[in-house]
mmCIF file as Biopython writes it, N, C-alpha, C and O atoms, coordinates in Angstrom:
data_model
#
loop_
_atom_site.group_PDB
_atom_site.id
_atom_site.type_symbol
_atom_site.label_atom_id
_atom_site.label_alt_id
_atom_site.label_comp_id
_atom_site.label_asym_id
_atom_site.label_entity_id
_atom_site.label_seq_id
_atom_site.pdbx_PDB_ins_code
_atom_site.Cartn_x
_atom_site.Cartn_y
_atom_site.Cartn_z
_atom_site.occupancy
_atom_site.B_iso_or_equiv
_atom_site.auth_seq_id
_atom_site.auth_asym_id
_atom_site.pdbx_PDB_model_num
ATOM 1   N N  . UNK A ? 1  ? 66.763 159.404 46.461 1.0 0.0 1  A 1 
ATOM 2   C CA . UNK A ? 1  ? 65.407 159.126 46.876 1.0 0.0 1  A 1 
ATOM 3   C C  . UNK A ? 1  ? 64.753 160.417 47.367 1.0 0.0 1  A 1 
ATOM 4   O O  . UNK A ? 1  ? 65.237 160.971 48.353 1.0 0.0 1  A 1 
ATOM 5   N N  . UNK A ? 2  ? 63.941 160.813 46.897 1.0 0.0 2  A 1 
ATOM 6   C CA . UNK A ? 2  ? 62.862 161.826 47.609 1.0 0.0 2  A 1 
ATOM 7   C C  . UNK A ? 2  ? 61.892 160.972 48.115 1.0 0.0 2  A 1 
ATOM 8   O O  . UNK A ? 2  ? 61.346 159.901 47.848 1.0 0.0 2  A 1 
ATOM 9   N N  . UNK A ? 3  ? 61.881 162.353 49.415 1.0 0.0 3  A 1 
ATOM 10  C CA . UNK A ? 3  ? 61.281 162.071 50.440 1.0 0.0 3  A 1 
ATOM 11  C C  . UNK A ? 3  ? 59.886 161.632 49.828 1.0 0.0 3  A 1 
ATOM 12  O O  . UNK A ? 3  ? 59.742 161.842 48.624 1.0 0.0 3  A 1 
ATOM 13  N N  . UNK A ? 4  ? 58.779 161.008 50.569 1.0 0.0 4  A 1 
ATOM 14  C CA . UNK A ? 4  ? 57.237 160.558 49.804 1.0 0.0 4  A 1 
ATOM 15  C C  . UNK A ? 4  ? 56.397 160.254 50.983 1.0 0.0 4  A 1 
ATOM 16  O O  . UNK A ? 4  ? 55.180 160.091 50.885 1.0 0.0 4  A 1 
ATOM 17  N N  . UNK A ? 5  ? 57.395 160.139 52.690 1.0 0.0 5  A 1 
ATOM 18  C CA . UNK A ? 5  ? 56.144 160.371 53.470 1.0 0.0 5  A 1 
ATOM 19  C C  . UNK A ? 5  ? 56.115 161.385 54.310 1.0 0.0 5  A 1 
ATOM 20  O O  . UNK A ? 5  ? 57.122 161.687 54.950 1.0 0.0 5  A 1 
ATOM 21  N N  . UNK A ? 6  ? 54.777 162.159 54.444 1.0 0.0 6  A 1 
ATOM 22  C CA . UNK A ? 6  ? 54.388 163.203 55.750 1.0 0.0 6  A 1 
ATOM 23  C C  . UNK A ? 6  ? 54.477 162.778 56.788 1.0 0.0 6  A 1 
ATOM 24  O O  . UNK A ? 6  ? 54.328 161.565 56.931 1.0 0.0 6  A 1 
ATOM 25  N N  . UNK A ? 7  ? 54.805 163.767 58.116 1.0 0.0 7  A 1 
ATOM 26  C CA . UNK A ? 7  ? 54.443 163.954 59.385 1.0 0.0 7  A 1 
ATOM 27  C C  . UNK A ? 7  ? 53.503 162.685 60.091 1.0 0.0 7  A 1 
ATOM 28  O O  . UNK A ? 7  ? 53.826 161.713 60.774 1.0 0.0 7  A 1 
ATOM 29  N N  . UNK A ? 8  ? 51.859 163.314 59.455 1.0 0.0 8  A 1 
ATOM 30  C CA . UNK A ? 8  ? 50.942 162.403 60.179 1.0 0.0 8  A 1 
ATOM 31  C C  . UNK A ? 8  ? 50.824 160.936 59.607 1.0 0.0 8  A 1 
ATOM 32  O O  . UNK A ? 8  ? 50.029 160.111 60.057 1.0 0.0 8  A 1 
ATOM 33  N N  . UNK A ? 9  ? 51.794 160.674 58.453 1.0 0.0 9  A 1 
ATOM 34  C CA . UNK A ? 9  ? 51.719 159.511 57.869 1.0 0.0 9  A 1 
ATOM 35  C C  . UNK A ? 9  ? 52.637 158.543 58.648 1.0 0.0 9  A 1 
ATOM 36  O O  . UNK A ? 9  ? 52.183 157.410 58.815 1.0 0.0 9  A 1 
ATOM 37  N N  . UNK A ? 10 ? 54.218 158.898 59.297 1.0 0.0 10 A 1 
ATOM 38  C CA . UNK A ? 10 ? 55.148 158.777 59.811 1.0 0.0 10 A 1 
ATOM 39  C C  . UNK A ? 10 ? 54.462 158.211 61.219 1.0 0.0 10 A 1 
ATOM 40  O O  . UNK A ? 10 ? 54.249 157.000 61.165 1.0 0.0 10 A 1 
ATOM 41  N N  . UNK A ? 11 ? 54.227 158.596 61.974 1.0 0.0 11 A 1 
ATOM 42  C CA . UNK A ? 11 ? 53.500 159.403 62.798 1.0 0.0 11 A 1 
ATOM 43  C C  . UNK A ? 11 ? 52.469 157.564 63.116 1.0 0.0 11 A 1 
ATOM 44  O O  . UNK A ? 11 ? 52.243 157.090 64.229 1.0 0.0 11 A 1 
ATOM 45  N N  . UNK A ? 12 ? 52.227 157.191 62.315 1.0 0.0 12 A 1 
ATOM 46  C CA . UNK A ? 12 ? 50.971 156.728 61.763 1.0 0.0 12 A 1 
ATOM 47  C C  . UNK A ? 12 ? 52.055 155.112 62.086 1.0 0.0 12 A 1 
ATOM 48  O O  . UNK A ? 12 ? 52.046 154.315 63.024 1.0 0.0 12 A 1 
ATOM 49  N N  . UNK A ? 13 ? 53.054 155.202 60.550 1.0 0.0 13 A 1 
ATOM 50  C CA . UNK A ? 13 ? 53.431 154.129 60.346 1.0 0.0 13 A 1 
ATOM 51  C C  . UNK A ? 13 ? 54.413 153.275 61.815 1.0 0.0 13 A 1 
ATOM 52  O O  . UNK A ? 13 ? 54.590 152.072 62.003 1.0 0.0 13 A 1 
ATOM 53  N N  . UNK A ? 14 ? 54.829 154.324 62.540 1.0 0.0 14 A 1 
ATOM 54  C CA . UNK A ? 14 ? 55.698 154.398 63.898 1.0 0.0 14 A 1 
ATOM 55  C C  . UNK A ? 14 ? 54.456 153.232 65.088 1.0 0.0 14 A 1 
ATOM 56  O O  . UNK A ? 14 ? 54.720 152.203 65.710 1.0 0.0 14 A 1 
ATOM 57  N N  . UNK A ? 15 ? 53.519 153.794 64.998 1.0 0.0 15 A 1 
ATOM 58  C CA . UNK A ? 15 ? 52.930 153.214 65.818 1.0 0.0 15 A 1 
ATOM 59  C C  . UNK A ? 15 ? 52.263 151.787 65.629 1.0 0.0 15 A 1 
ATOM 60  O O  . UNK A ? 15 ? 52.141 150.976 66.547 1.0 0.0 15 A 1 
ATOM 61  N N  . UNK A ? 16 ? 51.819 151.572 64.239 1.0 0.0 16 A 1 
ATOM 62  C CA . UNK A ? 16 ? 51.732 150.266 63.955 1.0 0.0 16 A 1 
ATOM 63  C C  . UNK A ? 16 ? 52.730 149.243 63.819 1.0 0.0 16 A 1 
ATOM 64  O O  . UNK A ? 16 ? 52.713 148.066 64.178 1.0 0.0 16 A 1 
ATOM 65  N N  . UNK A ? 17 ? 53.754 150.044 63.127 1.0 0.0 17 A 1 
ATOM 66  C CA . UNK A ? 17 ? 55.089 149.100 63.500 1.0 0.0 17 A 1 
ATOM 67  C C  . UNK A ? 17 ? 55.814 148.874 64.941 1.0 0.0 17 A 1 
ATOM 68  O O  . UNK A ? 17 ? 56.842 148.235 65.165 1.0 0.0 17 A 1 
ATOM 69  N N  . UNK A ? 18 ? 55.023 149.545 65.807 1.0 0.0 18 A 1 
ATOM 70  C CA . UNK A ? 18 ? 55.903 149.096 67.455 1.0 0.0 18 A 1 
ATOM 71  C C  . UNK A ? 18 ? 54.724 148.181 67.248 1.0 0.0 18 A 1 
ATOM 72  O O  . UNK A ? 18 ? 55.144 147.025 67.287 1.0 0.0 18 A 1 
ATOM 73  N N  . UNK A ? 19 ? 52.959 148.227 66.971 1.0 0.0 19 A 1 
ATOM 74  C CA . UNK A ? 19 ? 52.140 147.535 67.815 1.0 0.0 19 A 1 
ATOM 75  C C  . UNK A ? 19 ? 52.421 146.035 66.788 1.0 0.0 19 A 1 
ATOM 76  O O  . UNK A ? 19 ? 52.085 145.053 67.448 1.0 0.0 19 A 1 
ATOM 77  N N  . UNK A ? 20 ? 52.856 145.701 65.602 1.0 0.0 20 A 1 
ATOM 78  C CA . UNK A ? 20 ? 52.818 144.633 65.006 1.0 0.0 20 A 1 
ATOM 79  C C  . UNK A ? 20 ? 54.349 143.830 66.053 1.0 0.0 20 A 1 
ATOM 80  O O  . UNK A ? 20 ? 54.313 142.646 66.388 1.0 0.0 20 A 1 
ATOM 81  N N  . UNK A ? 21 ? 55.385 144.635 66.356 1.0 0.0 21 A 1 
ATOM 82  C CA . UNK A ? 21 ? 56.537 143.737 66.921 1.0 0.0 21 A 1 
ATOM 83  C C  . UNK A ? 21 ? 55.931 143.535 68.308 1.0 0.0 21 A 1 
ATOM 84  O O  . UNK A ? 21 ? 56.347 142.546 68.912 1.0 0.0 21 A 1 
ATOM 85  N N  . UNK A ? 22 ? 55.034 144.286 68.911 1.0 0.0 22 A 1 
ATOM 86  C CA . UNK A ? 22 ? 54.795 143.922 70.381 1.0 0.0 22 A 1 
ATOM 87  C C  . UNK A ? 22 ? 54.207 142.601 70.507 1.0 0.0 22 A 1 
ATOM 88  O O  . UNK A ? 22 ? 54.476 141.782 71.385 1.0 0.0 22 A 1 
ATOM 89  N N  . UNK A ? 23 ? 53.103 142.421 69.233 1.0 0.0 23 A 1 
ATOM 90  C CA . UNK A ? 23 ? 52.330 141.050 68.935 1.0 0.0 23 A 1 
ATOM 91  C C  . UNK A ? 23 ? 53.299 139.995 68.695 1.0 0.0 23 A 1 
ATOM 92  O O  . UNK A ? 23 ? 52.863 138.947 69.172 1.0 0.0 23 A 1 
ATOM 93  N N  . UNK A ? 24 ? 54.903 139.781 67.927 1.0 0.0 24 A 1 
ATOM 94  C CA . UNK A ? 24 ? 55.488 139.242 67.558 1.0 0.0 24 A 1 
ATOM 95  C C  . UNK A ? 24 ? 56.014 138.673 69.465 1.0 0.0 24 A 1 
ATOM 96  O O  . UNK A ? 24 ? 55.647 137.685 70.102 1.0 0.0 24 A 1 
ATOM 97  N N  . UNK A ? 25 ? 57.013 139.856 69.871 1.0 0.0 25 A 1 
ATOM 98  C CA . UNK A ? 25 ? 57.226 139.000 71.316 1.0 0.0 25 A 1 
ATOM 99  C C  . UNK A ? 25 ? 56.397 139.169 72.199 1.0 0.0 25 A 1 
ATOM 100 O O  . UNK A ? 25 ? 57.011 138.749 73.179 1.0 0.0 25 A 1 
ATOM 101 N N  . UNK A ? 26 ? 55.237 139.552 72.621 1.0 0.0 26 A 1 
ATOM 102 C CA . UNK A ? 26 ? 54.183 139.680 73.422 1.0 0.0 26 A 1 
ATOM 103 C C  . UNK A ? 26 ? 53.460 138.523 73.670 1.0 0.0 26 A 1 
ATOM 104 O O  . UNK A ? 26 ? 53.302 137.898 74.719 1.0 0.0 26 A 1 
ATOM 105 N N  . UNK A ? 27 ? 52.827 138.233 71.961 1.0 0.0 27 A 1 
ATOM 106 C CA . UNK A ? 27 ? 51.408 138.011 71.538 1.0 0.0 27 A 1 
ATOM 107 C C  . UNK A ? 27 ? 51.555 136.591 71.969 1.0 0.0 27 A 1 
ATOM 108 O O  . UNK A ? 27 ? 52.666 136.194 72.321 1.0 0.0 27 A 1 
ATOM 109 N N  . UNK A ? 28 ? 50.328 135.644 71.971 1.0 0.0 28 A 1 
ATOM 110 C CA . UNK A ? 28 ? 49.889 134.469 72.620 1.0 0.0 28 A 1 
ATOM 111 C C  . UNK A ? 28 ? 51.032 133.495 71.622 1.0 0.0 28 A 1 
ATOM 112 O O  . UNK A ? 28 ? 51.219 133.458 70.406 1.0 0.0 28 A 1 
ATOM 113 N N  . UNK A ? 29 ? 51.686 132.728 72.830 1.0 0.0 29 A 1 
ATOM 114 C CA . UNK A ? 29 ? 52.356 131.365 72.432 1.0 0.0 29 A 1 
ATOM 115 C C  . UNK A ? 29 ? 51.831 130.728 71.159 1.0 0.0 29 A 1 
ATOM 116 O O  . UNK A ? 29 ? 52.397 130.481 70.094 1.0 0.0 29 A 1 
ATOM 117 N N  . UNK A ? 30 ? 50.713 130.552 71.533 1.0 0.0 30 A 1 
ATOM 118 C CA . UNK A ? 30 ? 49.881 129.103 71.017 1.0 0.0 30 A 1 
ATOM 119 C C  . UNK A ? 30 ? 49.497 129.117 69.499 1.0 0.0 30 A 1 
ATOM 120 O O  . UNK A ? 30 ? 48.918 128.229 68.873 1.0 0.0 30 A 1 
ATOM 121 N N  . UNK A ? 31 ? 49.972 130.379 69.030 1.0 0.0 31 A 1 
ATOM 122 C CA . UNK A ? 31 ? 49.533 130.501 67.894 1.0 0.0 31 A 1 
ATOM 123 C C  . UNK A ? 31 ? 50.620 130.682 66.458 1.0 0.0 31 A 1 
ATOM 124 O O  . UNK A ? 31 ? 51.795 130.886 66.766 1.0 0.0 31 A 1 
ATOM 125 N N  . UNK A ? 32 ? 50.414 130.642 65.451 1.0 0.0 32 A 1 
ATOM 126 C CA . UNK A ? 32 ? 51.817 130.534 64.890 1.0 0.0 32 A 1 
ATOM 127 C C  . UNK A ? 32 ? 51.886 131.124 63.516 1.0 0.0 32 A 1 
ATOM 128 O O  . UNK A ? 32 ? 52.474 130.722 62.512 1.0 0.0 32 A 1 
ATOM 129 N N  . UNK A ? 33 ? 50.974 132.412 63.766 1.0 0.0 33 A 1 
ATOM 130 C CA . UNK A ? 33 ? 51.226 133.797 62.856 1.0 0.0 33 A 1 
ATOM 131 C C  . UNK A ? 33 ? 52.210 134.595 63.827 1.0 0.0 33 A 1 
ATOM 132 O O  . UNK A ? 33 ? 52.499 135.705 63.381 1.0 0.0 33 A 1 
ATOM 133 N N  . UNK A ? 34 ? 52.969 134.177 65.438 1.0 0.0 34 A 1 
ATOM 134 C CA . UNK A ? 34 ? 53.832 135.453 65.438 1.0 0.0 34 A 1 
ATOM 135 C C  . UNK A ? 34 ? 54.610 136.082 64.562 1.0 0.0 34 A 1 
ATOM 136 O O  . UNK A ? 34 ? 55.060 137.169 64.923 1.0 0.0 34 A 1 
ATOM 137 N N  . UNK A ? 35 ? 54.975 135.558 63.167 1.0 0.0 35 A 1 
ATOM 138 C CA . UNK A ? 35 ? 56.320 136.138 62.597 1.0 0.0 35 A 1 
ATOM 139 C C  . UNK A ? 35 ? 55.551 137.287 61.570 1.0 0.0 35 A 1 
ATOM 140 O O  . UNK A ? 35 ? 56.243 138.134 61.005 1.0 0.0 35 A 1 
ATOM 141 N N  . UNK A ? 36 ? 54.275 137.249 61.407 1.0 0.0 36 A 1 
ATOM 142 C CA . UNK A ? 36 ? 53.417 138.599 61.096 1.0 0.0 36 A 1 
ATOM 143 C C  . UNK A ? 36 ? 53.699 139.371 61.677 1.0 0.0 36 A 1 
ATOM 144 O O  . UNK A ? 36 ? 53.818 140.380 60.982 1.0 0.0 36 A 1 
ATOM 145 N N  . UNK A ? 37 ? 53.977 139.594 62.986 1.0 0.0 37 A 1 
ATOM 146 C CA . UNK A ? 37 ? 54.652 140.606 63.559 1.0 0.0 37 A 1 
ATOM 147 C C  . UNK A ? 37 ? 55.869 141.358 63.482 1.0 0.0 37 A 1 
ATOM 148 O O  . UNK A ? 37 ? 56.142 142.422 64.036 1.0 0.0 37 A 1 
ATOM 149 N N  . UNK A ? 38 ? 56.642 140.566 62.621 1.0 0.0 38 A 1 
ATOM 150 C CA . UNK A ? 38 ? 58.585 140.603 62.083 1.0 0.0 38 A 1 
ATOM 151 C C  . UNK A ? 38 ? 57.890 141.936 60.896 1.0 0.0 38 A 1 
ATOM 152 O O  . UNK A ? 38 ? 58.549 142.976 60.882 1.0 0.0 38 A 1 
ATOM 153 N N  . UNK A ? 39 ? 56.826 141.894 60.109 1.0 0.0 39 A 1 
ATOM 154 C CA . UNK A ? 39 ? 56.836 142.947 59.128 1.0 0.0 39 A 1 
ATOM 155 C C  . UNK A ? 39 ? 56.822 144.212 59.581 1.0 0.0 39 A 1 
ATOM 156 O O  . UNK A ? 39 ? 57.161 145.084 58.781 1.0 0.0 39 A 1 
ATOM 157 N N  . UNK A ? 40 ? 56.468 144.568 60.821 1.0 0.0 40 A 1 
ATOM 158 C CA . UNK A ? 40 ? 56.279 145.711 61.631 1.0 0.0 40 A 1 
ATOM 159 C C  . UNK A ? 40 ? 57.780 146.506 61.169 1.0 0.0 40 A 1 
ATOM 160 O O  . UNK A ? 40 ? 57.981 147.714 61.046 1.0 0.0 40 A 1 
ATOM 161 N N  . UNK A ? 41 ? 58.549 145.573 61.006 1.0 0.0 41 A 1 
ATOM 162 C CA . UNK A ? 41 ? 60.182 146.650 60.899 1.0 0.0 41 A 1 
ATOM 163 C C  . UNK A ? 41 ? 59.736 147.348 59.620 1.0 0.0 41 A 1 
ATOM 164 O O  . UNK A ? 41 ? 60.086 148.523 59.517 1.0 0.0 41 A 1 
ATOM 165 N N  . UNK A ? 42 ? 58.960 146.774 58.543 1.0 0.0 42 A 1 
ATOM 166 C CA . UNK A ? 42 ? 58.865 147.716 57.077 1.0 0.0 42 A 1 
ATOM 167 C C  . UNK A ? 42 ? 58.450 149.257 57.345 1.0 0.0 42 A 1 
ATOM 168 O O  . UNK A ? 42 ? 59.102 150.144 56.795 1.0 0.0 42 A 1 
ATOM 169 N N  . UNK A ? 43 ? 57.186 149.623 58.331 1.0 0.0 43 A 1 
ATOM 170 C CA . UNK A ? 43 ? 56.507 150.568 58.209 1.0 0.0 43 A 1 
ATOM 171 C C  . UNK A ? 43 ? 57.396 151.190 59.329 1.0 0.0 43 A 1 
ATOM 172 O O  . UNK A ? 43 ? 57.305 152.410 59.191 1.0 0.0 43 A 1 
ATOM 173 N N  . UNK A ? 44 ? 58.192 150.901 60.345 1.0 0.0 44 A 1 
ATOM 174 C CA . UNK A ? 44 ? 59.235 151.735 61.116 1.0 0.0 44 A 1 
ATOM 175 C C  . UNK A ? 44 ? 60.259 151.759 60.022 1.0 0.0 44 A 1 
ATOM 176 O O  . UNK A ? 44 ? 60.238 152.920 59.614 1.0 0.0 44 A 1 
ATOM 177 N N  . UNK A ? 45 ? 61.279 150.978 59.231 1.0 0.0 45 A 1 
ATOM 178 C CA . UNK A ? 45 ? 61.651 151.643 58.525 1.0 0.0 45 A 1 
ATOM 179 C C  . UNK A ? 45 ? 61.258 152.217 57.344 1.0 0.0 45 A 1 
ATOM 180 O O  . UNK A ? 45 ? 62.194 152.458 56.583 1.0 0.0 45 A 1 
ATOM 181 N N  . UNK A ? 46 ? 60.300 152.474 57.004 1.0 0.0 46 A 1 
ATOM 182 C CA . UNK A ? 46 ? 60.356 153.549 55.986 1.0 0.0 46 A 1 
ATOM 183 C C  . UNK A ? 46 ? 59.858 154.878 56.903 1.0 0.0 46 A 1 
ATOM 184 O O  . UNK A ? 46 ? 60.327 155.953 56.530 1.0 0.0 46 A 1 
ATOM 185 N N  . UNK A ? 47 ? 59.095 154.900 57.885 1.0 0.0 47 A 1 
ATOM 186 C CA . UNK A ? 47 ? 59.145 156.172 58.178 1.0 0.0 47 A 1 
ATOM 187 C C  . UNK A ? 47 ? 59.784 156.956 59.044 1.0 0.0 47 A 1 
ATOM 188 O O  . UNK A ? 47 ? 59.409 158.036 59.500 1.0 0.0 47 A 1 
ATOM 189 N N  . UNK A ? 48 ? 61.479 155.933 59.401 1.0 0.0 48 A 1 
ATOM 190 C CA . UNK A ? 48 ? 62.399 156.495 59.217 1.0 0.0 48 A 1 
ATOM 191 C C  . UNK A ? 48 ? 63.415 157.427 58.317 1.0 0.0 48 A 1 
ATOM 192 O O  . UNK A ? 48 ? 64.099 158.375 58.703 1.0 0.0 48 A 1 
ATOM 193 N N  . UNK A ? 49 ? 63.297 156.835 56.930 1.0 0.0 49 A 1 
ATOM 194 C CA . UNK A ? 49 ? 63.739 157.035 56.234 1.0 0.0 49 A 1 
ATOM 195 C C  . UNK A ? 49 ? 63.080 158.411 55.259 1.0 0.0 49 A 1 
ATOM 196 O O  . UNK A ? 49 ? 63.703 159.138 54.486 1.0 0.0 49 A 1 
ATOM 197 N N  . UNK A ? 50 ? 61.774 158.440 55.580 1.0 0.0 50 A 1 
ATOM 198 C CA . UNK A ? 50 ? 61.073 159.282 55.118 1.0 0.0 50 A 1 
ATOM 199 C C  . UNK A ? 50 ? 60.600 159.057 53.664 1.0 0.0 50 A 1 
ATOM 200 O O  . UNK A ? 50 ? 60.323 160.094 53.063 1.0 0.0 50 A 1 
ATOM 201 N N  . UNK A ? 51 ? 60.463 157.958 53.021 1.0 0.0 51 A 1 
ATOM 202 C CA . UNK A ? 51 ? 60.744 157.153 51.556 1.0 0.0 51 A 1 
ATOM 203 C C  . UNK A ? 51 ? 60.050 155.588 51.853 1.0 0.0 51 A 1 
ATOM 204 O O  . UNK A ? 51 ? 60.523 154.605 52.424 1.0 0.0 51 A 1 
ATOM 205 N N  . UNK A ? 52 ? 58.643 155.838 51.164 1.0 0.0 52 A 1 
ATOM 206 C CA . UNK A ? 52 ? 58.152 154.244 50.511 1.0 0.0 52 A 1 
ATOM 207 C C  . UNK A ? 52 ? 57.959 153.796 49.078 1.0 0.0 52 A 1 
ATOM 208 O O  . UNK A ? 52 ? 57.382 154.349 48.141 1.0 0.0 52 A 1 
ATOM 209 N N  . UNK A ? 53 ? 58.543 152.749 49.156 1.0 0.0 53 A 1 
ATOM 210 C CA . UNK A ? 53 ? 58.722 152.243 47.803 1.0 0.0 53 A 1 
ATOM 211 C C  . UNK A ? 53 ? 57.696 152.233 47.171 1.0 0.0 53 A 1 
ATOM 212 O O  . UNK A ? 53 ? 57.850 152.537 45.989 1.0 0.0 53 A 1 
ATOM 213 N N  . UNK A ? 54 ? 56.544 151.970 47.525 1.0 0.0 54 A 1 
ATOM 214 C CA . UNK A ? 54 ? 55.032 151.380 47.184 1.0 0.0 54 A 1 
ATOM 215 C C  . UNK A ? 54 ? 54.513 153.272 47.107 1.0 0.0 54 A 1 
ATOM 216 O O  . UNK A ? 54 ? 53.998 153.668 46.061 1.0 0.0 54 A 1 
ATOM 217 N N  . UNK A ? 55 ? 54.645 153.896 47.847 1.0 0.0 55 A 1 
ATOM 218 C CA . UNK A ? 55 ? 54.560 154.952 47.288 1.0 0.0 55 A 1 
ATOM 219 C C  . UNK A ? 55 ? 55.102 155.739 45.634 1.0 0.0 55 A 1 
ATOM 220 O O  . UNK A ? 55 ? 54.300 155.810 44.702 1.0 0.0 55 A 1 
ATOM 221 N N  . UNK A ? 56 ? 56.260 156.162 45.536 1.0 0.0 56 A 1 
ATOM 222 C CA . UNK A ? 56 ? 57.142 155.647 44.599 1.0 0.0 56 A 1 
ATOM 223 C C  . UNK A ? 56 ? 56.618 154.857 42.889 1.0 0.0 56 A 1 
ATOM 224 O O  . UNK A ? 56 ? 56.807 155.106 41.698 1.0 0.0 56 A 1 
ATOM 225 N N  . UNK A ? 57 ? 55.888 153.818 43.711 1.0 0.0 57 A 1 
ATOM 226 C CA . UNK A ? 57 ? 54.964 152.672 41.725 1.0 0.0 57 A 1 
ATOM 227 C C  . UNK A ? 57 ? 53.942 153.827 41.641 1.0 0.0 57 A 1 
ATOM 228 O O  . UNK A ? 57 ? 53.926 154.803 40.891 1.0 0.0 57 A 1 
ATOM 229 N N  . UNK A ? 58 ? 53.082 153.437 42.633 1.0 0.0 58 A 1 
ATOM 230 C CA . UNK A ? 58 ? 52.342 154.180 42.286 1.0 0.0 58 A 1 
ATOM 231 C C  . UNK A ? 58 ? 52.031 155.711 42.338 1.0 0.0 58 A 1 
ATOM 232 O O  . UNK A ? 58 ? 50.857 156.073 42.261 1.0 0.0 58 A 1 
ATOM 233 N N  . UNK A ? 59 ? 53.078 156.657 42.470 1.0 0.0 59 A 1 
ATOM 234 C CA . UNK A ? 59 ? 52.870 157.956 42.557 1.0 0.0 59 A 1 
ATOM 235 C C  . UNK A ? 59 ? 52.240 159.037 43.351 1.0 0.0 59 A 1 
ATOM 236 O O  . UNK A ? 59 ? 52.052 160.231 43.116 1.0 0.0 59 A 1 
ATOM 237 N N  . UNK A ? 60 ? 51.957 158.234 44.411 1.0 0.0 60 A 1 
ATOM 238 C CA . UNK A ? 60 ? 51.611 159.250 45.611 1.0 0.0 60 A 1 
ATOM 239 C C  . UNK A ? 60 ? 52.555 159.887 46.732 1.0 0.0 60 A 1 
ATOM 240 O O  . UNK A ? 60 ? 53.633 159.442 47.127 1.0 0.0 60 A 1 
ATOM 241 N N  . UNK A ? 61 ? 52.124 160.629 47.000 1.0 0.0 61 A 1 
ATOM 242 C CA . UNK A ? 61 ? 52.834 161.563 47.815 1.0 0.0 61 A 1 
ATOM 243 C C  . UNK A ? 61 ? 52.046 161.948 49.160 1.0 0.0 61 A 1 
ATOM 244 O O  . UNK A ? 61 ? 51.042 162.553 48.784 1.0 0.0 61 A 1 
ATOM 245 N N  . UNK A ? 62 ? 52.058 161.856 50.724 1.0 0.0 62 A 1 
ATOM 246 C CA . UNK A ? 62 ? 51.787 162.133 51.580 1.0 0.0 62 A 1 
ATOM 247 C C  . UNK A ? 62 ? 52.591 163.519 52.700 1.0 0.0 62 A 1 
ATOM 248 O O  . UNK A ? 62 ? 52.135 163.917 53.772 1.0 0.0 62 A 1 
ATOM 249 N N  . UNK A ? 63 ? 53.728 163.947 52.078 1.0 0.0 63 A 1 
ATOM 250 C CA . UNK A ? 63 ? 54.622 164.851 52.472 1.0 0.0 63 A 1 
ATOM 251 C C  . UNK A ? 63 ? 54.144 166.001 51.954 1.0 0.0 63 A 1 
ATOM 252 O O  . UNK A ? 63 ? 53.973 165.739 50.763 1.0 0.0 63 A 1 
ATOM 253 N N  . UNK A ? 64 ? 53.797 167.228 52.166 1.0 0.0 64 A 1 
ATOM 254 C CA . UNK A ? 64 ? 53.794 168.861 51.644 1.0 0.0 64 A 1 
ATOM 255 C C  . UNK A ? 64 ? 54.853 168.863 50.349 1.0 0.0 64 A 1 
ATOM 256 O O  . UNK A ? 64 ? 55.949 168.304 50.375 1.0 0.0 64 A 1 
ATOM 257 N N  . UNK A ? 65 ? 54.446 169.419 49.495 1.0 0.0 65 A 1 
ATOM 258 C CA . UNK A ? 65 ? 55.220 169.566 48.428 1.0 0.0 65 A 1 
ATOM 259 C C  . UNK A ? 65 ? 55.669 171.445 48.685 1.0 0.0 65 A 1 
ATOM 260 O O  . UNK A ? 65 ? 54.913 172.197 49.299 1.0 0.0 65 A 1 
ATOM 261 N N  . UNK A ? 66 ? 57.071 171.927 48.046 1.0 0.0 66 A 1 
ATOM 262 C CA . UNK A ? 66 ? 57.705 172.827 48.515 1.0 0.0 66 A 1 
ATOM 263 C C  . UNK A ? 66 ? 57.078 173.797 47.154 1.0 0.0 66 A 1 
ATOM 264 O O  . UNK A ? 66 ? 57.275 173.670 45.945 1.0 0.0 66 A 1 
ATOM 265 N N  . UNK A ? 67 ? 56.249 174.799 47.929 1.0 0.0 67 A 1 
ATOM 266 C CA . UNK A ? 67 ? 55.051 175.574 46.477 1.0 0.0 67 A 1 
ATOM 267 C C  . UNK A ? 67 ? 55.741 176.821 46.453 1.0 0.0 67 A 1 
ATOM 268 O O  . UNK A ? 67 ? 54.960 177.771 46.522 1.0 0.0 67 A 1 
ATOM 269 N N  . UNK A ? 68 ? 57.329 177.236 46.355 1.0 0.0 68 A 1 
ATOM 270 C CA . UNK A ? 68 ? 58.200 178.486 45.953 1.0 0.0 68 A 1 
ATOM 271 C C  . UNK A ? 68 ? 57.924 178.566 44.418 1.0 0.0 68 A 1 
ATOM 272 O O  . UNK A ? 68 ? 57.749 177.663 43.600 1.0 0.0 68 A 1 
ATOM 273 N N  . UNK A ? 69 ? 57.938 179.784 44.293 1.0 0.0 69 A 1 
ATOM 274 C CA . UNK A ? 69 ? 57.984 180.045 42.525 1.0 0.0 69 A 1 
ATOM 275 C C  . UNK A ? 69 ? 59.410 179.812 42.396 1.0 0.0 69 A 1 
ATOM 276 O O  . UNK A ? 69 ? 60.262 180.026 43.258 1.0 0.0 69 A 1 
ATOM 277 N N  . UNK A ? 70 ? 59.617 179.243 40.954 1.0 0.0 70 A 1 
ATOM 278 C CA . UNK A ? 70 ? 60.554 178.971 40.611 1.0 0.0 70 A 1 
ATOM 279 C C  . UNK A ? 70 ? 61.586 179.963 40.027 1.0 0.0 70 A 1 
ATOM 280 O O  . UNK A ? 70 ? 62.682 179.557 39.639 1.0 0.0 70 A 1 
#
């Protein structure tokens, strides 16, 4: 797997994935989308891993590419 996410993308995905699990055990009783909050692990793990799949189909890249002459 090569790597496919940057810094500020990481960075990015880290914080929405704590704020989607905080909604999961935090967020109001009464309502019964908490397990919308369970997806939060996707965007912490991938920018752990440094690698999104959905990146990947479609061919983008958010990481610096390494510009040495060959």
């Amino acid at each position: 797997m090569m790597k496919n996410v940057g810094s500020a993308d990481k960075i990015v995905r880290i914080v929405v994935g704590i704020a989607l699990i905080a909604f999961a055990l935090f967020g109001p009783a009464d309502i019964g989308w908490k397990w919308v909050g369970w997806i939060g692990v996707v965007p912490i793990a991938t920018a752990l891993m440094g690698w999104c799949p959905l990146y990947s189909i479609v061919g983008m890249k958010t990481c610096p590419t390494d510009n040495k002459p060959a």
